[in-house]
C-alpha positions as CSV (number, residue, x, y, z in Angstrom):
1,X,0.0,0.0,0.0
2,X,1.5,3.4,-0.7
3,X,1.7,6.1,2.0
4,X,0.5,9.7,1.8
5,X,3.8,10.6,2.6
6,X,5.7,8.9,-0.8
7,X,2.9,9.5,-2.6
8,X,2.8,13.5,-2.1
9,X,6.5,13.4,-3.0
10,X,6.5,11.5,-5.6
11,X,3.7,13.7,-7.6
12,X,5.7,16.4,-6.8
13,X,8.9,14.7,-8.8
14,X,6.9,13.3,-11.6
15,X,5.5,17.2,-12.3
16,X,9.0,18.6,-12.1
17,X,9.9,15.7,-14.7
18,X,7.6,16.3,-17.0
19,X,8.1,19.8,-17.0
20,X,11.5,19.4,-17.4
21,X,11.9,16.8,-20.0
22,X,8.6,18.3,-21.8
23,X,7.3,16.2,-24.7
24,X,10.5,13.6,-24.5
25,X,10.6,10.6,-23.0
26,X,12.7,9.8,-20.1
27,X,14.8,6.6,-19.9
28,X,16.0,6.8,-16.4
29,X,15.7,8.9,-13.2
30,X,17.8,8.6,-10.5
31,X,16.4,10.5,-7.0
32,X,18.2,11.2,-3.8
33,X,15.5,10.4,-0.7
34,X,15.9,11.2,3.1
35,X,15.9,7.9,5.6
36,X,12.7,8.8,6.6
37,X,11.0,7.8,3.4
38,X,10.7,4.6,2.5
39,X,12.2,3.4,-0.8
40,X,9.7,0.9,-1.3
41,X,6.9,3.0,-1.0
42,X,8.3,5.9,-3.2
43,X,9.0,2.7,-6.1
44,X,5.3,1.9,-5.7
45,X,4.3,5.5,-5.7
46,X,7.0,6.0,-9.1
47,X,5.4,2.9,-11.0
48,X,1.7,4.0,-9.8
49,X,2.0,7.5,-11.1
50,X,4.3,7.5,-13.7
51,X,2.3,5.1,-16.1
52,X,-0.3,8.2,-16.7
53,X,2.3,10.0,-18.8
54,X,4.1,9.2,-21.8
55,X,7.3,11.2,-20.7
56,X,7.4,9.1,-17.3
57,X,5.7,5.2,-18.4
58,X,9.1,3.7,-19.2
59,X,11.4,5.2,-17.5
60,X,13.4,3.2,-15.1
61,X,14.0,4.5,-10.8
62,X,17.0,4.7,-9.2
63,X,17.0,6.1,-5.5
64,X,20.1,6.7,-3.1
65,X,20.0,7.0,0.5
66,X,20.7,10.6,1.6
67,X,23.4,11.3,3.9
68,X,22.6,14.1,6.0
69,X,24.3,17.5,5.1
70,X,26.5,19.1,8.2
71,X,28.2,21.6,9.3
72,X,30.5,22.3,11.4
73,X,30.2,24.6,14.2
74,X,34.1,24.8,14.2
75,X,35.3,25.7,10.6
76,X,32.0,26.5,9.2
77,X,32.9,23.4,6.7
78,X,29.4,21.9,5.0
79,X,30.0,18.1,4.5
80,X,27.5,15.0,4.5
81,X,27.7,12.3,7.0
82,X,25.8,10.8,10.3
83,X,25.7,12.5,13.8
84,X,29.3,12.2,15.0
85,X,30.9,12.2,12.1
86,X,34.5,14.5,12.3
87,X,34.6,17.1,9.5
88,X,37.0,16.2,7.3
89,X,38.4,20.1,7.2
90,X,39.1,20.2,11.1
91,X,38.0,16.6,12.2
92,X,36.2,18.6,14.8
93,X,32.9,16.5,16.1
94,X,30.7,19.6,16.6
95,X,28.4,19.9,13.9
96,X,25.0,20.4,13.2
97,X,22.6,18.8,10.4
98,X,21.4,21.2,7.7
99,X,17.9,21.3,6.4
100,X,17.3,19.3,3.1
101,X,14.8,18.6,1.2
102,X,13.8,15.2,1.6
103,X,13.7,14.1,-2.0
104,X,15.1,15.2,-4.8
105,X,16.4,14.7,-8.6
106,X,19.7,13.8,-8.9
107,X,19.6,13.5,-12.7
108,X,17.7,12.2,-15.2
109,X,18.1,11.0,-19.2
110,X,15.7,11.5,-21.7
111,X,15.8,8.9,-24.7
112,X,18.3,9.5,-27.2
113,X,20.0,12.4,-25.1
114,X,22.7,12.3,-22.6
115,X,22.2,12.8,-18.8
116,X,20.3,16.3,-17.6
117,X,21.0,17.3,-14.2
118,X,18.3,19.6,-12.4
């Protein structure tokens, strides 16, 4: 069953698509999604939506896990990695997380085309 949650994101992707790619047809998409979404619910929410448009129907999903974006309190250094991790500027341990959105396009390619990157 697909959540609200993966669902609302996902439509919000698929529109950004299609406006991007306009009347082409994307051959793969690659997304970046937060831990707190689940990959298997944003697939099912991908393959439900997607089949209602011709730029989307085909087009094969990739997600990768987020790391969280940092930075450190020290240095000022933005880097991505898990509470605790030492910046790799100052290896300092004081950092905070950074708000991100919680799914986004990484890139996409659009049949006969190379890779687009939004």
């Amino acid at each position: 069953m697909v959540d609200f949650t993966e669902l609302g994101e996902m439509n919000q992707i698929l529109a950004a698509l299609i406006s991007l790619a306009g009347d082409r047809e994307i051959s793969t998409v690659t997304l970046s999604a937060s831990p707190t979404l689940s990959q298997g619910k944003l697939i099912e929410a991908f393959e439900l939506l997607s089949k209602d448009y011709y730029q989307t129907s085909h087009s094969e999903l990739f997600i990768n896990k987020m790391l969280p974006r940092r930075t450190c309190m020290k240095c000022k250094t933005c880097f991505r990695g898990e509470e605790g991790a030492n910046c790799p500027k100052c290896h300092s341990q004081n950092s905070t997380e950074r708000q991100m959105p919680r799914l986004y396009i990484e890139t996409f390619a659009v049949r006969g085309a190379g890779d687009l990157a939004s």
